[in-house]
Structures are given as C-alpha cells and as structure tokens.
C-alpha positions as CSV (number, residue, x, y, z in Angstrom):
1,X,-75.0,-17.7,57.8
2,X,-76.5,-14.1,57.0
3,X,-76.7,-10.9,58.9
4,X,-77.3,-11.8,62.5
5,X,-79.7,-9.3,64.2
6,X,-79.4,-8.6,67.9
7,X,-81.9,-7.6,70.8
8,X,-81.4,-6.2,73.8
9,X,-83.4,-6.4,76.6
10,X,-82.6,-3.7,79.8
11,X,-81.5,-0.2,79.0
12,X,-79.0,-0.4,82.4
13,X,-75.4,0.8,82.7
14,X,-74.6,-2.7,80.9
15,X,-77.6,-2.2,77.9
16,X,-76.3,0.7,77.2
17,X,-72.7,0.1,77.4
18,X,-72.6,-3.1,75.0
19,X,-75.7,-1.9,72.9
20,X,-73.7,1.1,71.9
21,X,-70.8,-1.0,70.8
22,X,-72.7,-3.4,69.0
23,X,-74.8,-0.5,67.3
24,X,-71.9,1.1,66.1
25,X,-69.9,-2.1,65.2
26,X,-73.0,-3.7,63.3
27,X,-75.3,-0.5,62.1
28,X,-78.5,0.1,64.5
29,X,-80.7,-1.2,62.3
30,X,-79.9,-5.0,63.2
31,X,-79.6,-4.2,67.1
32,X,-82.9,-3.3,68.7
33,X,-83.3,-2.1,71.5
34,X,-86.8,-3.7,73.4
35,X,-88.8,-1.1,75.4
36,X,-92.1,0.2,76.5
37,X,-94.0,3.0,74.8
38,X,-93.4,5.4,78.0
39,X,-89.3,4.0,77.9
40,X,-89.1,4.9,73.9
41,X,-90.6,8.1,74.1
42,X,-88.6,9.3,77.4
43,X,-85.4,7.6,75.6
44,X,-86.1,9.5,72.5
45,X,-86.9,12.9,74.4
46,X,-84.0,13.1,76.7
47,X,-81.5,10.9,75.3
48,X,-79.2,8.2,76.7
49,X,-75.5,9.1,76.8
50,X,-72.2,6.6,77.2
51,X,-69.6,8.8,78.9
52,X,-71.7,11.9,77.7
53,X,-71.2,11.0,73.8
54,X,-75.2,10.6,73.0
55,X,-76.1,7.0,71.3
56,X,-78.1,6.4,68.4
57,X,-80.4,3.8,69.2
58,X,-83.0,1.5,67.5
59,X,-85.8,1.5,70.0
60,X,-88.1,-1.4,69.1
61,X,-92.0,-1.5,71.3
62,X,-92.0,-4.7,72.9
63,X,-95.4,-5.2,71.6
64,X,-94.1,-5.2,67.9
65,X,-94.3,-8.2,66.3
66,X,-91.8,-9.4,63.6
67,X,-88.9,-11.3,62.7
68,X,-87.0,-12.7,66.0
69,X,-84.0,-11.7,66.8
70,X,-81.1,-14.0,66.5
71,X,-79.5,-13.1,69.9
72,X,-81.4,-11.7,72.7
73,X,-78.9,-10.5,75.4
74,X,-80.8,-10.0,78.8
75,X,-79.6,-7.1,80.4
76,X,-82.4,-6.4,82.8
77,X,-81.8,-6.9,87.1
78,X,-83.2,-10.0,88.4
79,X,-86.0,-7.7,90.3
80,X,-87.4,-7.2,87.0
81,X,-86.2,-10.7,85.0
82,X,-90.1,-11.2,85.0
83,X,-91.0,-8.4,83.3
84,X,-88.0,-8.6,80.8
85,X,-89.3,-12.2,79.8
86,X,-92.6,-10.4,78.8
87,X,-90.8,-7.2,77.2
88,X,-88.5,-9.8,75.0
89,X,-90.9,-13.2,73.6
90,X,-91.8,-11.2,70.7
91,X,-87.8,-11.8,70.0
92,X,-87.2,-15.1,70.6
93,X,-88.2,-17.8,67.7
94,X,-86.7,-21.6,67.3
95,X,-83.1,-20.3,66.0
96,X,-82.9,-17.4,69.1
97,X,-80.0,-17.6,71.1
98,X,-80.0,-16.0,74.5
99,X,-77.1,-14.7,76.6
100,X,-78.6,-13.1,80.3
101,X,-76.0,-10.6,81.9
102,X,-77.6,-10.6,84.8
103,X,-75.8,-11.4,88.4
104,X,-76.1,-14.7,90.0
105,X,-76.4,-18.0,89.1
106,X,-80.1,-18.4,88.8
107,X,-81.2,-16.8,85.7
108,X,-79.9,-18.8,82.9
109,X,-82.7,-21.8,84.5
110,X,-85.4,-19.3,84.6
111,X,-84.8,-18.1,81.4
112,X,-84.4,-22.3,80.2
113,X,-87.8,-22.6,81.8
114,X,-89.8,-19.8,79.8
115,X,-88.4,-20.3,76.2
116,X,-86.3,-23.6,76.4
117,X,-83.0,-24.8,78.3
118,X,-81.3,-25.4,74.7
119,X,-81.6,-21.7,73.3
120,X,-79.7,-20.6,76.2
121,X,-75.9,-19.9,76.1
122,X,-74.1,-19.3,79.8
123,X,-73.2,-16.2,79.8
124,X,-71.1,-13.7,82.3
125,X,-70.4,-10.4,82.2
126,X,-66.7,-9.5,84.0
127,X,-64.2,-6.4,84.4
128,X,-66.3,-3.2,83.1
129,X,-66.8,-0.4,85.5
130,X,-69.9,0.6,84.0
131,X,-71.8,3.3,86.1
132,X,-75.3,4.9,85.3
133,X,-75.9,8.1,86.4
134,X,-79.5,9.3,85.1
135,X,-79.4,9.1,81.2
136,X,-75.6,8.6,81.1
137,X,-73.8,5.8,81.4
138,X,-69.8,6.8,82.6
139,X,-67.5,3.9,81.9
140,X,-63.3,3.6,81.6
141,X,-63.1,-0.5,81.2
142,X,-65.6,-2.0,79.0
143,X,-64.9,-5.2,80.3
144,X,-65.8,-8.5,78.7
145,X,-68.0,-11.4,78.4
146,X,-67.4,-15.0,79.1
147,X,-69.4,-17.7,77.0
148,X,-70.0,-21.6,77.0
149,X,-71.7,-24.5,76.3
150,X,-72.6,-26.5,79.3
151,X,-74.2,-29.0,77.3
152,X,-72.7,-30.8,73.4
153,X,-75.9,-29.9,72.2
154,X,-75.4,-25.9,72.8
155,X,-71.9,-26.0,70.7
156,X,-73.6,-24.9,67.1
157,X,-75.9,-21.5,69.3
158,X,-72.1,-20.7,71.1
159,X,-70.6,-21.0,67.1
160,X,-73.4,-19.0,65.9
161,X,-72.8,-16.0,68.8
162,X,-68.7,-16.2,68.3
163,X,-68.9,-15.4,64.7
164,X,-71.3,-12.0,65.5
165,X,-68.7,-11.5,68.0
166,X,-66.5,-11.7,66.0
167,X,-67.6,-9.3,63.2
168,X,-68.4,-6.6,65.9
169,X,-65.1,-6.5,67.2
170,X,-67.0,-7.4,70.5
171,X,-64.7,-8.3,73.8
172,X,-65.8,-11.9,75.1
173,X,-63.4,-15.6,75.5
174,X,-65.3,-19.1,74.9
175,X,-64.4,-20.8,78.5
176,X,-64.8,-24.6,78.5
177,X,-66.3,-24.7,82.5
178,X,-68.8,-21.6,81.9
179,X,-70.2,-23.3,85.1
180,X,-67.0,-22.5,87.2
181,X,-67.1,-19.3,85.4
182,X,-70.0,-18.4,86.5
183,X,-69.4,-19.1,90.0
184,X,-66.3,-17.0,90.2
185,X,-68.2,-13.7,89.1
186,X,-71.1,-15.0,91.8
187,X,-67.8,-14.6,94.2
188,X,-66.9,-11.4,93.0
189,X,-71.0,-9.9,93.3
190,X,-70.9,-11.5,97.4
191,X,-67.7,-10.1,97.5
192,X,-67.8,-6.5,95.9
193,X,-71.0,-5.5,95.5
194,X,-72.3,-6.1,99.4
195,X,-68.9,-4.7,101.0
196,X,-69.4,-2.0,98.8
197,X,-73.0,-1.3,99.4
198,X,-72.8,-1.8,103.2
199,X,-69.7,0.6,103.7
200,X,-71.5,3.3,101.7
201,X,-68.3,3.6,99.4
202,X,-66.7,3.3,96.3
203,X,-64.1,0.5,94.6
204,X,-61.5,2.7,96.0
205,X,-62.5,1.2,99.4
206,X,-62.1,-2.4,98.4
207,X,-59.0,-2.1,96.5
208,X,-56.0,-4.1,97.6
209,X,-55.3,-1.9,100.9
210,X,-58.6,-0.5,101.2
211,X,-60.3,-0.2,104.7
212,X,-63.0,-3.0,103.7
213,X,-60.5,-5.4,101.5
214,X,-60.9,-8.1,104.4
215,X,-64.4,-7.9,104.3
216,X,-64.7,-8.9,101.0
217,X,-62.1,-11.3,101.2
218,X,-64.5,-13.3,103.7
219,X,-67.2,-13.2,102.1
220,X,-65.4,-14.5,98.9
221,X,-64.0,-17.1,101.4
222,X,-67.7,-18.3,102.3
223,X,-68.8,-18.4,98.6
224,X,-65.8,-20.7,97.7
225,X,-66.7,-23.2,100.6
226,X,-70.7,-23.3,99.7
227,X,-69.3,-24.0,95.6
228,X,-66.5,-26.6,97.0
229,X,-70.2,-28.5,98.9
230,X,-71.8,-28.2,95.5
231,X,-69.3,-30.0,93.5
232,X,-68.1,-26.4,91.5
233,X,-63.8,-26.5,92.0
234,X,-63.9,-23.1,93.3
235,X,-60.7,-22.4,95.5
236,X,-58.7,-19.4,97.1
237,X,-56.7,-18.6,94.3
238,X,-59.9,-17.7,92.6
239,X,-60.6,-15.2,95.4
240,X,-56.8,-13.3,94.3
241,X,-58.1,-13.6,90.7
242,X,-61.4,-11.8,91.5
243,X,-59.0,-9.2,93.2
244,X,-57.0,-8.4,90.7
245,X,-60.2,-8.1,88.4
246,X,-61.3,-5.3,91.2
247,X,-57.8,-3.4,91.4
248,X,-58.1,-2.6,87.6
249,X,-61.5,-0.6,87.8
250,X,-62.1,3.0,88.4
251,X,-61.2,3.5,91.8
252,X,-64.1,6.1,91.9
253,X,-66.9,3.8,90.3
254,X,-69.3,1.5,91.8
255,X,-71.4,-1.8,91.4
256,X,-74.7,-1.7,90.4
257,X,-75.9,-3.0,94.0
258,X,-74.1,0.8,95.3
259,X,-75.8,2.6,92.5
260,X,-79.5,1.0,93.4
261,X,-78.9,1.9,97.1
262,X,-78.2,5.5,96.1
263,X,-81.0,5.5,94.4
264,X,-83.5,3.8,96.9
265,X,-84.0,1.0,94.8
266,X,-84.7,-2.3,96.0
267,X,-81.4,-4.6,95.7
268,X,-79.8,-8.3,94.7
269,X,-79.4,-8.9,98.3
270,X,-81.4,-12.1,98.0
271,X,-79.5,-13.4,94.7
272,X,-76.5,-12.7,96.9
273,X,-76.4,-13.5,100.3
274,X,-79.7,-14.9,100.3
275,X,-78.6,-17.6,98.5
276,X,-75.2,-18.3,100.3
277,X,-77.4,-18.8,103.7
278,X,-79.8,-20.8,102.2
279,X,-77.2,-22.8,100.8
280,X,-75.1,-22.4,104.2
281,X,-78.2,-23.8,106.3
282,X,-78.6,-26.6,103.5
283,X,-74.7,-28.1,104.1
284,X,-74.4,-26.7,107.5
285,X,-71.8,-24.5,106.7
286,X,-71.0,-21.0,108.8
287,X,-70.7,-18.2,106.6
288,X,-70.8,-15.3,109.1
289,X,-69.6,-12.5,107.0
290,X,-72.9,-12.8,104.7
291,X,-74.8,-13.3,107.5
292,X,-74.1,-9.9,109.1
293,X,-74.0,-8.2,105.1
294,X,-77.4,-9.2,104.8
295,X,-78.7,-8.4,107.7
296,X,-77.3,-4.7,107.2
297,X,-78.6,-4.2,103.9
298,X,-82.2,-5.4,104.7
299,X,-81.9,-2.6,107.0
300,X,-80.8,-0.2,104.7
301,X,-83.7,-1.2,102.3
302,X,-86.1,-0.6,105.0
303,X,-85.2,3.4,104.7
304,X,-85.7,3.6,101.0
C-alpha cells in the first residue's frame, strides 16, 4: 500500500478541525482541501485559523482534474450535501473510499447512490466541541470518529482507512454495529443540538443540572423508541451515554445547529426532528418533545 492521499470536502468547524490534523500529521501535499475559485481565493486572502494558530492548507479547485483521492471525507451540512457531491467527483475513482461526517442517518445512502454503496464506509463523528466563528475554528476536545463495515464486502476500504489512521496519529475506534453507532449520535443531534438551538444557549445549559437537561432527555427518549420500531437496539442507557459525551465539552461551546441559527442560516431541523415525526406518524408513535422543537425552530427560521 503506498502513500494514501486524502480529500476533504466542507471547510466547516469539522473541515478545518480534522484537515488541520491530518495536514500536519501527513504533509499538506497529500490532503487537499476541495473548493471553489471564490472559497480558494477568500481562504488564501484572509486565512482560516484553528484556535487562532493559522493552517497551512492545500486548496485544490474542484474543477481540477487528476489523480483521485484515496479517501474523501465529506464534511459539508446536508443543506449543501448536493453541492458537495458536485465539488468532490473529480476525487472519487474505483479504489476511493468515502467517510461523510455529516449529521443524521441519511447521507451515507445518498452518497451510495451517486458514486456507489460499496465505496462508502459508515462513518460518525462524536465528542469534539468544535466551534467556527468567522475564519477561526475554537476547539478544546478534538473528539473522535467511529468507523465500520455494514456489509463483508466493505472490510478491505475500512482496512485501507485504519492504516492512514493509523499513520496520522488520527483519533477514531473500528465499532462492529456502526449502524447502532450511528443512531446513538442521531440521539445525541435530536437531543443537543435542538434543546440547544431552541433555548438560545450554550452546552452549559444542557449539562447534567442544566435548566434544559429534561428537555433533551425527552427528546433522546423519543429517538430511542422510533430506533427500538426500526429494529436498531437503541435503549435508555444509551441516552446516559450520550450524557456523559455532553458533560465533557466546553461548557461555553455550541453545536453546529446554535452556530447556523446565530448566523441566520437555514438549519438540520428536517434531518432531525423531521425525520422522527415522519417516522413517529409511520409507527404511530407520540413523540411530543420533537414535535413542539420543531415547531419552534421553523419559527425561528422564519426571522432569518
């Protein structure tokens, strides 16, 4: 196996937290960073910090085309998955790996479906506190990645992706049900990142003992009752593990859901609580809390 090269796709609080590690660990020149011509140039100009230390990039015009990348991590939102999908083809060829960091558990199968379900390693991103604040990225837990293969087939890509792990000194644990895995950080996003978001606060107010902790605790609740109707052995011990994930994170730090509302973006609400009533109306299952979180931030989004 030679060098592996890696691409990253979404210059976020997450792009620029694990593409700094990975630049440094492996030398720039076999991570590239995938962006537009106005994105390079504004990059270049005014810089992109990680908890103000500036990084050296290797900014790569998604028009370029060359040798594919081995791994392509997708750290776009899913609001823009689409136009990440353009921004990264010129990367993916027949031995590409791709890991998506994005929330949810719908973008691995939209990924599958544009460059094929067998390149594409489950992937989830747990624990950092990773907030982007203009150019800079401030973060005190970097947090780690989970990885698996859901199918025999995948075992030789999740190898492949261990080993640059691996060499880059990079934080991630192979986990046998990525599946469940995956579900328990869709818990925590329901949980967290609405609560948050709605209560116009900070992890502080979440935290064991927090003003909102019951809040999230039912809508964690809901999520594990919609995964139990779906066949995924979520329980209520995984809502105390999400919690303990939570009570390790800057109390002053916020999810990326927080952050988009501060900045009058559009939001996840749909990959969030949009799907648990869709999937509450399909079992016939009550899920209040995510009703009325919902609901709330639609109206919020109406005032960006």
């Amino acid at each position: 196996m030679g060098k592996q090269t890696v691409a990253i796709v979404g210059l976020g609080a997450l792009g620029i937290l694990y593409g700094q590690h990975l630049s440094e660990a492996l030398r720039k020149d076999r991570v590239k960073i995938i962006v537009n011509e106005e994105r390079k140039k504004r990059y270049e100009a005014q810089g992109v910090t990680l908890n103000g230390v500036p990084c050296d990039f290797n900014y790569v015009l998604e028009t370029e085309i060359g040798t594919p990348a081995d791994v392509v991590i997708v750290c776009t939102k899913s609001l823009t998955l689409d136009s990440g999908m353009e921004s990264m083809k010129h990367q993916v060829g027949d031995q590409t790996t791709i890991l998506s960091l994005i929330n949810g558990i719908s973008s691995e199968q939209i990924l599958g479906a544009r460059f094929g379900q067998e390149k594409v390693i489950p992937t989830v991103a747990i624990g950092m506190d990773a907030t982007r604040e203009g150019q800079n990225v401030r973060s005190k837990v970097k947090g780690w990645l989970q990885i698996g293969a859901d199918t025999p087939e995948k075992e030789s890509r999740l190898a492949e992706v261990s080993a640059l792990f691996d060499e880059a000194n990079f934080p991630y644990t192979i986990e046998e049900d990525i599946t469940l895995k995956i579900w328990e950080k869709f818990l925590m996003n329901v949980g967290v990142n609405q609560v948050v978001m709605v209560n116009e606060t900070t992890y502080r107010g979440i935290q064991t003992g927090g003003t909102y902790h019951e809040q999230m605790r039912e809508a964690m609740a809901e999520v594990v009752k919609i995964a139990q109707a779906e066949g995924i052995p979520l329980t209520e011990a995984h809502i105390q593990q999400a919690i303990d994930i939570i009570d390790t994170v800057d109390p002053e730090g916020m999810p990326s859901m927080r952050q988009d509302g501060l900045a009058k973006r559009p939001t996840e609400v749909e990959l969030f609580a949009g799907m648990i009533l869709a999937k509450s109306k399909q079992y016939g299952i009550p899920t209040p809390m995510n009703d009325v979180l919902y609901k709330k931030i639609k109206k919020m989004e109406q005032k960006f």
